[in-house]
Residue, then its C-alpha position, 0 to 999 in steps of 0.5 A: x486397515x487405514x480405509x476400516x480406520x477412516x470408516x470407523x472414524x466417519x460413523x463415529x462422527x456422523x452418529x455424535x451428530x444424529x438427532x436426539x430421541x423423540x420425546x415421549x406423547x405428552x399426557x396434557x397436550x398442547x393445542x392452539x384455538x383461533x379467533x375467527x374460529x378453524x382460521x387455518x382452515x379458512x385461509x387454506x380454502x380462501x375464505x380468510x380475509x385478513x390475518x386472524x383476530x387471535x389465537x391462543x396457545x394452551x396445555x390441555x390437562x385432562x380431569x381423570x377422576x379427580x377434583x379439578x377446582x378446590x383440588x388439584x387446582x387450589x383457590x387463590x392461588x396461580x394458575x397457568x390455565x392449563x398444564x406445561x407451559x403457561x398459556x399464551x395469547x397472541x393478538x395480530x390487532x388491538x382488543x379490549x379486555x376488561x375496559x382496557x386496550x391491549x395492543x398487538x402482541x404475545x402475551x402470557x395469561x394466567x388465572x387467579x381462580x377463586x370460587x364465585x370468580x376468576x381474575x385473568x391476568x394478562x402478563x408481557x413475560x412470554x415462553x414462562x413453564x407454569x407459573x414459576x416465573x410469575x411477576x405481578x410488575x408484568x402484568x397488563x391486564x387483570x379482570x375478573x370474569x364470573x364462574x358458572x356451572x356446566x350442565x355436563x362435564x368437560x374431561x379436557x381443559x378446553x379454550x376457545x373463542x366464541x363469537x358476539x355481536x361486538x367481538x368474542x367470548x374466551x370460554x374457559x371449560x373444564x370439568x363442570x366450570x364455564x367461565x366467559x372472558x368478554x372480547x371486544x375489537x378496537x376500532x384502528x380507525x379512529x385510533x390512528x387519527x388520533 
């Protein structure tokens, strides 16, 4: 009876320790784009050099009939340029955005989304759900990009890098907007000799 005892009691124990459920398949999953582009792959085979320029971290929402702009997400006011958590972006060097340097480091982006233009703002508060925690005295960057008209529409909220002569485009893409956000690379050469 003492060893059924000493069973009971050791299943018991071992089950208040088991993991919890899994949580269910999100319906606006989170992906990752990497600035230079594939870069896991590329250092997998052996052709990256050094560490990746960027990468940032989104919720992709996905339209499903709906009206994205002037709907669901409303002009003039915040958004976390995607779903869930707020899109984060990490730099492993020091870029220019808008004119401005912004150094090495996580930060968290959001979109002040109007009809002909878009300010993206770059925010040191990091790991934010949404963009209930939005605090205007974190931001370090705000610059306003142009919006376009895409020829198809796009059913996933999409980001990603897009190379140029002096850096990047983030492309921002969903249903049948474009925006571009200009990226150029900080020479850290010349800026650690000053």
């Amino acid at each position: 009876m003492k060893q059924l005892l000493l069973y009971l009691f050791l299943f018991a124990s071992i089950s208040s320790f088991a993991q919890p459920k899994a949580t269910e398949l999100d319906k606006s999953p989170m992906d990752m784009s990497y600035w230079p582009a594939n870069y896991p792959i590329l250092k997998m085979s052996g052709k990256a050099k050094d560490q990746p320029i960027a990468r940032i971290i989104y919720g992709r929402p996905l339209k499903n009939g709906r009206t994205i702009f002037g709907g669901i997400i409303n002009y003039n006011e915040m958004w976390r340029l995607g779903a869930n958590e707020a899109t984060e972006i990490e730099t492993f060097r020091s870029i220019k955005i808008g004119g401005k340097i912004l150094a090495k480091g996580r930060y968290t982006v959001y979109c002040l989304p109007k009809e002909n233009k878009w300010t993206i703002i770059f925010n040191k508060d990091n790991f934010c759900w949404g963009n209930f925690t939005y605090d205007s005295k974190k931001d370090l960057i705000r610059t306003d990009i142009d919006v376009e008209k895409n020829t198809e529409s796009v059913e996933a909220f999409t980001i990603y890098f897009d190379d140029t002569k002096n850096g990047a485009n983030l492309i921002f893409l969903w249903d049948d907007i474009k925006t571009s956000l200009p990226i150029s690379l900080v020479d850290e050469t010349n800026s650690k000799k000053k």
